[in-house]
C-alpha positions as CSV (number, residue, x, y, z in Angstrom):
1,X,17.5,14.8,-3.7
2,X,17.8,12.1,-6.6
3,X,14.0,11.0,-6.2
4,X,13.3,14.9,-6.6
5,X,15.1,14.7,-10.2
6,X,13.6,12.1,-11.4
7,X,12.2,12.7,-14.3
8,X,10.0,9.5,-14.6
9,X,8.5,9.9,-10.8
10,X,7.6,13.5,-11.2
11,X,6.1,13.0,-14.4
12,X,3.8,10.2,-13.0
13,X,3.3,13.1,-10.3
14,X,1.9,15.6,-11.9
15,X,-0.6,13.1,-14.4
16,X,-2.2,11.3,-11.0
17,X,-1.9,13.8,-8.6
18,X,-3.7,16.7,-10.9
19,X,-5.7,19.2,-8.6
20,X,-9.0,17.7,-9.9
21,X,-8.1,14.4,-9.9
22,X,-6.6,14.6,-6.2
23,X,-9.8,16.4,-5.1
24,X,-11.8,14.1,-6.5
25,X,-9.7,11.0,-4.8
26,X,-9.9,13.0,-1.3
27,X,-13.1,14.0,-1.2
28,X,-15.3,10.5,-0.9
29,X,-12.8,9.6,2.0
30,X,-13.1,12.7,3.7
31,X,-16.7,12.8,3.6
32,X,-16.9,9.0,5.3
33,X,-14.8,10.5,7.8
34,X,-16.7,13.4,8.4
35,X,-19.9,11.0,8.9
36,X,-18.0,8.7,11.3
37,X,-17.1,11.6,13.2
38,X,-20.7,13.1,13.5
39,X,-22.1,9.8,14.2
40,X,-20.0,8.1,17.0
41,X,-20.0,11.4,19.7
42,X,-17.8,10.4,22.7
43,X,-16.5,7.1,20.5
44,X,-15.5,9.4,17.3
45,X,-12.2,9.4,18.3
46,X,-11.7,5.7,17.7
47,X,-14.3,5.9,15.0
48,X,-12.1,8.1,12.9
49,X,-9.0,6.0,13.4
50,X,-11.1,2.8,12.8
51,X,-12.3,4.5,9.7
52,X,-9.1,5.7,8.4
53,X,-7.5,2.4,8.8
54,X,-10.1,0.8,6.1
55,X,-10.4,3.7,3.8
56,X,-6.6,2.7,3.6
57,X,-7.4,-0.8,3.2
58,X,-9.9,-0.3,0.1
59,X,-7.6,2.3,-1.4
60,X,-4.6,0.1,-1.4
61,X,-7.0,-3.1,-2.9
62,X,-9.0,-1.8,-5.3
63,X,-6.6,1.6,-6.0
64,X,-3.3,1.7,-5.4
65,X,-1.8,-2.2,-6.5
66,X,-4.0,-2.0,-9.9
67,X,-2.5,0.9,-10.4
68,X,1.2,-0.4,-9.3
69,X,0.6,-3.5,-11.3
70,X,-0.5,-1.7,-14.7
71,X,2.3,1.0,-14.2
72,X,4.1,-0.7,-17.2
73,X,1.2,-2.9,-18.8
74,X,-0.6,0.4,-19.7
75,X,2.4,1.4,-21.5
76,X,3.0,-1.5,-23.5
77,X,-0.7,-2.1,-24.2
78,X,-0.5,2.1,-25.8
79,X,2.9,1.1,-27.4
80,X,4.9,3.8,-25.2
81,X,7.0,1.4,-23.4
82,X,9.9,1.8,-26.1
83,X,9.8,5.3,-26.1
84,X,10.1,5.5,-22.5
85,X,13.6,2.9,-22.3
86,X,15.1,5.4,-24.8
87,X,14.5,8.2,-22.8
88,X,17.5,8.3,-21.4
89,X,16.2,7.3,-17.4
90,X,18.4,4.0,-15.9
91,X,16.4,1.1,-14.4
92,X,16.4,2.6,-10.9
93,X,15.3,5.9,-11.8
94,X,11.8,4.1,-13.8
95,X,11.7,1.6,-10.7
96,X,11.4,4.3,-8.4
97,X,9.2,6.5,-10.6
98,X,6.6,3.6,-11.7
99,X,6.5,2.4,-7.9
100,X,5.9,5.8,-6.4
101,X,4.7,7.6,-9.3
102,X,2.2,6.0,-10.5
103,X,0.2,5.0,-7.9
104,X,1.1,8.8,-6.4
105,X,-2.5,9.8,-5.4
106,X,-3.0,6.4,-3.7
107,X,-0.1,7.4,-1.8
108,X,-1.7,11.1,-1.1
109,X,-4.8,9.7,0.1
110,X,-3.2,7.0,2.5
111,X,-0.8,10.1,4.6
112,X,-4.3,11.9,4.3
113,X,-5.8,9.4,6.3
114,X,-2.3,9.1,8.4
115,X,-2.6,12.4,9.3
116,X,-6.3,12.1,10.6
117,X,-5.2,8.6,12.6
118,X,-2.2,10.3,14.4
119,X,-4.5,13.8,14.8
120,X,-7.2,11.8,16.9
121,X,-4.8,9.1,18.5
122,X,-3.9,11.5,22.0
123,X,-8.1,11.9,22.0
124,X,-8.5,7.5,22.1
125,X,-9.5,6.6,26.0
126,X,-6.9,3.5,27.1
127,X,-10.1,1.7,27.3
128,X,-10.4,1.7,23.5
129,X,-6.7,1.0,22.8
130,X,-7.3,-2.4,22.7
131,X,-9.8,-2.0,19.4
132,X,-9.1,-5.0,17.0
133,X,-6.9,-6.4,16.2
134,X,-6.8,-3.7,13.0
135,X,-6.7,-5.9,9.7
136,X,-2.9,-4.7,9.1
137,X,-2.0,-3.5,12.3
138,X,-2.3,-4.7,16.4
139,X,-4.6,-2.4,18.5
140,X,-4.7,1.4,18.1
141,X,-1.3,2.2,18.4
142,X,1.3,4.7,16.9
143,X,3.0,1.3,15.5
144,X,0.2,0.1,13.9
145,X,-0.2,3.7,11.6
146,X,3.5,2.5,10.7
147,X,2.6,-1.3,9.7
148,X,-0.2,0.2,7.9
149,X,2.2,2.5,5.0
150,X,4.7,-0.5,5.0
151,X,2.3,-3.2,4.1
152,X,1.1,-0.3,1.1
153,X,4.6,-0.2,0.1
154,X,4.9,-4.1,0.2
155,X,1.5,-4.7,-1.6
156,X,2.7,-1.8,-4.8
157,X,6.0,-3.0,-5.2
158,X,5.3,-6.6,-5.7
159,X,2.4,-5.8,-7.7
160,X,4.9,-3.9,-10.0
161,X,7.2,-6.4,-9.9
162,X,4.8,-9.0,-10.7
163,X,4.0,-7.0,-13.5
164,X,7.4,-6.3,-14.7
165,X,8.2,-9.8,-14.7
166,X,5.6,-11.9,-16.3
167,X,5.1,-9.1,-18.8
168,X,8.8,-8.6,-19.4
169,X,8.9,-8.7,-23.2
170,X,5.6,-9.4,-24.5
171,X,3.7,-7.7,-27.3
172,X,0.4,-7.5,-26.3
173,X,-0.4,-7.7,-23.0
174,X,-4.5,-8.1,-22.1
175,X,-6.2,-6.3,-19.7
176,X,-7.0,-9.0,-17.3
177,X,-3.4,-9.5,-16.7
178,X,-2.9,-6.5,-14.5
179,X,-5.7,-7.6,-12.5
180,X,-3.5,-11.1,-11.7
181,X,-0.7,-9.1,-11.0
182,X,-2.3,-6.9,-8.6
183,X,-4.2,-9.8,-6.9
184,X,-0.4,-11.6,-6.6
185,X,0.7,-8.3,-5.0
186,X,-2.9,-8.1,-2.7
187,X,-1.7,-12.0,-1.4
188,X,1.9,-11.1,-0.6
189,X,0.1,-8.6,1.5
190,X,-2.5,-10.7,3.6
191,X,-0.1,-13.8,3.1
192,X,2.3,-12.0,5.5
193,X,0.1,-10.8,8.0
194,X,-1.9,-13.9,8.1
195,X,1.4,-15.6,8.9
196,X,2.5,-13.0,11.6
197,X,-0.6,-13.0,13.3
198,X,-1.1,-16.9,13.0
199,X,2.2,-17.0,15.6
200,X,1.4,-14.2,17.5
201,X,0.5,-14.8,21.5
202,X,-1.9,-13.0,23.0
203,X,-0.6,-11.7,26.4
204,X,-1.6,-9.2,29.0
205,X,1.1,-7.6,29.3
206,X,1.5,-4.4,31.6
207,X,2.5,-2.6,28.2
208,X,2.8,1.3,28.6
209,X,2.6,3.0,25.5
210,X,2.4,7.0,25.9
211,X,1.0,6.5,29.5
212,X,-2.0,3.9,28.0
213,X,-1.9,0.0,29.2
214,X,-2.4,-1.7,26.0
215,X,-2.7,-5.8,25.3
216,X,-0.6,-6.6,23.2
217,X,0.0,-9.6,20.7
218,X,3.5,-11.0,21.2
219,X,5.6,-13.9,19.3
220,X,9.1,-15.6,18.9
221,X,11.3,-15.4,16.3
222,X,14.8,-16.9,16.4
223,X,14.1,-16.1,20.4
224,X,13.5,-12.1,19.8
225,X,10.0,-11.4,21.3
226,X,8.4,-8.7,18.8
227,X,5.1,-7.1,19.3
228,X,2.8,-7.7,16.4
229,X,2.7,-3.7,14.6
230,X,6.3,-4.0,15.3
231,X,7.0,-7.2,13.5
232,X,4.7,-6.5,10.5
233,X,5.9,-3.4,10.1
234,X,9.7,-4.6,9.7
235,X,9.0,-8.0,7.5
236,X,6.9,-5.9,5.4
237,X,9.4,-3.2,4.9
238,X,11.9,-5.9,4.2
239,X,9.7,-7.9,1.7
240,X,9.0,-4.7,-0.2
241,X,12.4,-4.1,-0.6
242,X,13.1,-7.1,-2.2
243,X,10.0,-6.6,-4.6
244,X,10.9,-3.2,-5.3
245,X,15.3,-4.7,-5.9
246,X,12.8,-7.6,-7.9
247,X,11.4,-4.5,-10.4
248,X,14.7,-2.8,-10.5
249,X,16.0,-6.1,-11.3
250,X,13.6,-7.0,-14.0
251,X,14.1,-3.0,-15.3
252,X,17.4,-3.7,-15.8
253,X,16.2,-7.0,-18.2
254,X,13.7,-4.8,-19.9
255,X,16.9,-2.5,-20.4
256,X,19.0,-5.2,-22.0
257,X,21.2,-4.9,-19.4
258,X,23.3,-8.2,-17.8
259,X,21.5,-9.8,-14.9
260,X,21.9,-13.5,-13.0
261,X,20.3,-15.5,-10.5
262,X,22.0,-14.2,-7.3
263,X,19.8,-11.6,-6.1
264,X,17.1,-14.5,-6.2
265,X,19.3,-17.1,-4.9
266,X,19.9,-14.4,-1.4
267,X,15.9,-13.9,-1.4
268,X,15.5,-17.9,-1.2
269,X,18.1,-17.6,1.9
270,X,16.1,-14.8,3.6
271,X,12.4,-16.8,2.7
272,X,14.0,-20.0,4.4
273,X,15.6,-17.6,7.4
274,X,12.4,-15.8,7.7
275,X,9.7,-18.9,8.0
276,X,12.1,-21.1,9.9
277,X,12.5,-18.2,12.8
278,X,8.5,-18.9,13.8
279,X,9.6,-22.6,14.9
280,X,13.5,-23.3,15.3
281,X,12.7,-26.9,16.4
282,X,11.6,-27.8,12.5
283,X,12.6,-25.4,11.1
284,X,14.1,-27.5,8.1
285,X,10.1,-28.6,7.6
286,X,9.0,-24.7,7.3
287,X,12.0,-23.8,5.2
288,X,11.4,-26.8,2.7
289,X,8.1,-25.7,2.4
290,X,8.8,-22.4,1.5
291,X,11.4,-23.4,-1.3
292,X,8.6,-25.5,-2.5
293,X,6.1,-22.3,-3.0
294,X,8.9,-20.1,-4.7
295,X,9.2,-23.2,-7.2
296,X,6.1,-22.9,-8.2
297,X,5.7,-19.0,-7.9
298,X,8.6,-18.8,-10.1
299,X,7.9,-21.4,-12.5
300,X,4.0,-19.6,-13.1
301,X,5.2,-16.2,-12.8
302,X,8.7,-16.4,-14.9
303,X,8.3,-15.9,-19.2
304,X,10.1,-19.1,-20.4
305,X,11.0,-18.5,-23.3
306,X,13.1,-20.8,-26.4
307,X,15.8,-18.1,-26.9
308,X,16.6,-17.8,-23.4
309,X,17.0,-21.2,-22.0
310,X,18.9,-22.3,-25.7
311,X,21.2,-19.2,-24.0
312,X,21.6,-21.7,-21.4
313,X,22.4,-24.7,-22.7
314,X,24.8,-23.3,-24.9
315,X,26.7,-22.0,-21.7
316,X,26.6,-25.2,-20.8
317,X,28.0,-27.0,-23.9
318,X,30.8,-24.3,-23.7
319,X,31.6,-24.8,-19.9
320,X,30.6,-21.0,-19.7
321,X,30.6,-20.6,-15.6
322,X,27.6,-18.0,-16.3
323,X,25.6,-21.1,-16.7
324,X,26.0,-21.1,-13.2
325,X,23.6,-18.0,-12.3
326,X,21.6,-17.8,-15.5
327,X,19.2,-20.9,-15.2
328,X,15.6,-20.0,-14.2
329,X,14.4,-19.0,-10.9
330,X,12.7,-22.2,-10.4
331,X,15.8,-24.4,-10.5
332,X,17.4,-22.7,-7.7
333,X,14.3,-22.9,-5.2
334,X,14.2,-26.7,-6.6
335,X,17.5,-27.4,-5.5
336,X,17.2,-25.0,-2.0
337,X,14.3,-28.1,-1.6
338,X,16.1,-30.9,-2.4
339,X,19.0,-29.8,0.1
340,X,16.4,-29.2,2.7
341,X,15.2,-32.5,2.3
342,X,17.8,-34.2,4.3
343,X,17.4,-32.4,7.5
344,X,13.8,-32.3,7.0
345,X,14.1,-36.0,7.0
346,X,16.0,-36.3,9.8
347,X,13.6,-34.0,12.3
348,X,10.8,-36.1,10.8
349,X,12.2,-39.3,12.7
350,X,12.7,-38.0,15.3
351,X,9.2,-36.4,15.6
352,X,6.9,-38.8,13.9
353,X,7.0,-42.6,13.0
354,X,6.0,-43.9,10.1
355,X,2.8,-45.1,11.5
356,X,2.4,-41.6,12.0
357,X,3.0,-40.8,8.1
358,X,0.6,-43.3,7.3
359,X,-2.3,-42.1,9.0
360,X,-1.3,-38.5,8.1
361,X,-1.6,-40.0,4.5
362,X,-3.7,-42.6,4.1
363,X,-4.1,-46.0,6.5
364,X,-3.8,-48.2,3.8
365,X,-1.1,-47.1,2.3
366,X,2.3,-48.5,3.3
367,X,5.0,-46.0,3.0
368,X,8.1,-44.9,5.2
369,X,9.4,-41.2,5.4
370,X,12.4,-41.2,3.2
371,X,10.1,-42.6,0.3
372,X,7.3,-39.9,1.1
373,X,10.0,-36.7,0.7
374,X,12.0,-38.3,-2.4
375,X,8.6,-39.3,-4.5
376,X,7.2,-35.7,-2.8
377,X,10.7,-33.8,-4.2
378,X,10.3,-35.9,-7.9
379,X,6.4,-34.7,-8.1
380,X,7.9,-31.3,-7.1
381,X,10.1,-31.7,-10.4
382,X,7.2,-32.9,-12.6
383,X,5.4,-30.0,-11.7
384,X,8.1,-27.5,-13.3
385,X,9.3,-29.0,-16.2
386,X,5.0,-29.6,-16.9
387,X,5.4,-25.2,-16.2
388,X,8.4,-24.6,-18.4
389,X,6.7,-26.6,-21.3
390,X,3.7,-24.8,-21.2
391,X,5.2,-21.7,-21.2
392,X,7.5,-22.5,-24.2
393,X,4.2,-23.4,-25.7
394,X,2.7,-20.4,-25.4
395,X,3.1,-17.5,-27.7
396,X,3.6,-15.2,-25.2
397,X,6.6,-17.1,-23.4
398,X,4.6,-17.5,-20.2
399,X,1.6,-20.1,-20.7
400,X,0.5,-19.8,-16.6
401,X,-3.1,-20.6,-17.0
402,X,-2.2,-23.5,-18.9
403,X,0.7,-24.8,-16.6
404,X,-2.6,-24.1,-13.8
405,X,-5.0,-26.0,-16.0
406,X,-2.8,-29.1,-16.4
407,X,-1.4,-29.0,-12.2
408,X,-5.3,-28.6,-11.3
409,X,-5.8,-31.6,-13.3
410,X,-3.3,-33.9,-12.1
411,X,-3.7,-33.1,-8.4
412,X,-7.6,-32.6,-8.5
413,X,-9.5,-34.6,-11.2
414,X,-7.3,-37.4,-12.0
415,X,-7.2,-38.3,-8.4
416,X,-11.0,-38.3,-8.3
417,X,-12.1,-40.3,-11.7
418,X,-9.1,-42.5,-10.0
419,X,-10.9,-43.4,-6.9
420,X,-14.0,-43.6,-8.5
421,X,-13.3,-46.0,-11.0
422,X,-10.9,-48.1,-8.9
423,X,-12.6,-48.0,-5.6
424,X,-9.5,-47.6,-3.6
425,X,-6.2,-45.5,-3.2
426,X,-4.1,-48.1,-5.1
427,X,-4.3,-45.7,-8.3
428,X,-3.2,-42.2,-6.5
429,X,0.2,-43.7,-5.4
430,X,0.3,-42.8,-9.5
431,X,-0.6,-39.3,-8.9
432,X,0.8,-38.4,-5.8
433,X,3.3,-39.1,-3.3
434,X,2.3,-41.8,-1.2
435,X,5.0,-44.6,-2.0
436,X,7.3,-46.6,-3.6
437,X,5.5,-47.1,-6.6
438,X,5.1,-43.0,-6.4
439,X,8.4,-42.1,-6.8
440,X,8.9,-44.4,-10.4
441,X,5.8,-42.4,-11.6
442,X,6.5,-39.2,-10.6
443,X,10.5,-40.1,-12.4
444,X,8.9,-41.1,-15.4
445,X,6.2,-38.2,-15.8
446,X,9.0,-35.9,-14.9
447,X,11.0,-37.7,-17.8
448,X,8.6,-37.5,-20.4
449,X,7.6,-33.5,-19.2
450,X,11.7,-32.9,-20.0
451,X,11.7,-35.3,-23.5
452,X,8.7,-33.0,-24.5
453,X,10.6,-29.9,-23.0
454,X,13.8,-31.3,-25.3
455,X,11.7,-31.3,-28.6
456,X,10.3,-27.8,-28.4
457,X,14.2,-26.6,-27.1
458,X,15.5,-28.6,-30.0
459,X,13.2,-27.7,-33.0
460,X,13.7,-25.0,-35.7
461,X,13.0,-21.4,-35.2
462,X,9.1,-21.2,-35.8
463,X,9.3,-17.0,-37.2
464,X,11.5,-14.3,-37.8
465,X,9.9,-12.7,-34.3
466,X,11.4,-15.5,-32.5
467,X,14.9,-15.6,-34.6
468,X,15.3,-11.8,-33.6
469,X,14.7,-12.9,-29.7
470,X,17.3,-15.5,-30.1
């Protein structure tokens, strides 16, 4: 009864779901669906579900995440965003409205095309069960029509939050940056189901499902045998709740309303939970590795901003304990790596020797595993404070496709004019980790990436805008 007073979500209502507007977005899909069904005969059943399942696909690409994504861009780019804080609505009742509101005839046409999958689903012959696998789901079955509405709900709400976070505070806002965030809520999307169906098993299983024998893809996680509709469907419901608590929590920062670092420091627990259930046996390896993506998906994606982290410091100088939960997201997944590092360490000797690292690497290079994860874990920091700088650089407090520029530099070009002027890999253990000599670079490029980070943190105020932030 609370969604159905929400101001903010019925208002989106009624502006994307006008009787015109909704026709219009129904009719196209309802005509390919009328030709798939006049054009198949004894296959239109399957035809029709088939159909259905990528209408939904292009609706929730092209449509729906755009529209997720420039739920609060739009506003700030029209200069209503202001207006709409002071309205009165708290940061859960605009989460929930921009999530489901805005994208509201997206969400129309994809139970639309729900209700014509589970229509024709008693008509599919058990021979066609086994169609696909489906591009979100596993085989026609009522459990893939469920994966296919929570992957939606996972792609819109990190779209939004995506949005909401990168855009949290800034003035102008272009165009093209919606389109980013909807593309980093379209990859949360495949992301996941590539992962679940790159550990799925196929196995013939004598599955009954409504009286049909159905193949089903099967895997493991932290021993619990889930079929693959099933298991997408519940890690993308999950994930989309913490995007959609991720928007709320940003809300509550566009509210000027107190938030910390907990919520994200549980999230890094679930990531490293999650990815380490697909192999127990390293599962320090897969949860090390996914620390190291959320350092750099926070560093890109977070607004760094002088006023903030000066915030910070001064907790610090003051023995504040706030300090504690108010540093930036990509310290905390930093550190979740670091502590990793150990036990990845220690599953790495007793799975590989360092022969083994070496011709993983590179033949000629001589270099042992607790010298490849420390130089790997001090390139790791490089790579952030290089981030944090550009983006306290940047006028807008984020700087991203500069911090991308500079990365794509040291890991792609630099390496290449390396070899090519020096003839060998002597040069790279500069660049990246691949020795002793690696680690002292990577310490002193992460040293003169903080002394750079110092001066801009430590300089005067550069305008009245950025004295008011502060």
């Amino acid at each position: 009864m609370a969604s159905l007073s929400n101001p903010e979500l019925i208002r989106n209502i009624w502006i994307e779901c006008r009787p015109l507007r909704l026709a219009a977005a129904l009719g196209v899909p309802a005509l390919l669906l009328m030709i798939s069904f006049t054009d198949n005969g004894d296959g239109a059943p399957v035809a029709l579900f088939v159909t259905a399942h990528w209408i939904i696909l292009a609706a929730v690409t092209f449509w729906g995440a755009r529209k997720a994504a420039d739920a609060v861009a739009g506003e700030l780019r029209e200069r209503t965003w202001d207006q709409q804080r002071l309205s009165g609505l708290g940061p859960g009742a605009m989460t929930i409205g921009k999530v489901f509101g805005a994208p509201s005839a997206v969400w129309a046409l994809i139970l639309f095309c729900v209700a014509v999958q589970i229509a024709v689903y008693p008509a599919i012959q058990p021979s066609n069960a086994n169609f696909g696998p489906l591009a979100l789901g596993y085989n026609i079955t009522p459990a893939a029509i469920v994966a296919e509405i929570a992957c939606a709900f996972l792609v819109f709400a990190t779209a939004f939050f995506a949005g909401l976070l990168a855009l949290n505070g800034q003035d102008r806002p272009r165009a093209f940056d919606a389109t980013f965030f909807q593309l980093v809520g379209l990859g949360a999307g495949v992301a996941l189901t590539i992962i679940v169906q790159a550990v799925a098993v196929e196995k013939a299983m004598p599955n009954m499902i409504e009286g049909r024998m159905v193949e089903t893809l099967v895997m493991d996680w932290w021993g619990l045998s889930l079929e693959g509709s099933l298991a997408l469907t519940l890690f993308a419901g999950v994930f989309g709740l913490w995007a959609l608590y991720g928007g709320y929590h940003q809300m509550r920062r566009a509210f000027a309303m107190r938030t910390s670092a907990l919520p994200w420091a549980a999230f890094l627990v679930w990531v490293a939970v999650f990815v380490a259930g697909w192999r127990p046996e390293v599962w320090a390896f897969s949860a090390a590795a996914a620390m190291a993506a959320a350092c750099y998906a926070g560093a890109l994606l977070e607004p760094h901003r002088l006023a903030e982290y000066r915030a910070w410091l001064r907790c610090w100088g003051t023995a504040d304990l706030r300090a504690l939960t108010a540093g930036p997201a990509w310290l905390y997944a930093w550190i979740a790596t670091a502590a990793l590092a150990p036990f990845a360490l220690e599953i790495l000797r007793e799975t590989a020797s360092d022969d083994d690292i070496r011709k993983l690497i590179l033949s000629e290079i001589d270099i042992s595993a607790a010298w490849l994860i420390a130089s790997a874990l001090m390139f790791l920091l490089r790579d952030m404070l290089i981030c944090v700088w550009a983006g306290l650089r940047a006028s807008d407090g984020r700087g991203l496709w500069a911090a991308v520029v500079m990365l794509v530099t040291l890991y792609v070009l630099l390496p290449a004019l390396s070899t090519a002027v020096a003839g060998g890999t002597s040069g790279l253990q500069l660049l990246m980790p691949m020795g002793e000599l690696s680690l002292f670079s990577a310490a002193l490029q992460a040293a003169m990436a903080g002394g750079l980070i110092l001066v801009e943190v430590t300089r005067p105020l550069r305008g009245p805008s950025e004295a008011a932030a502060a």
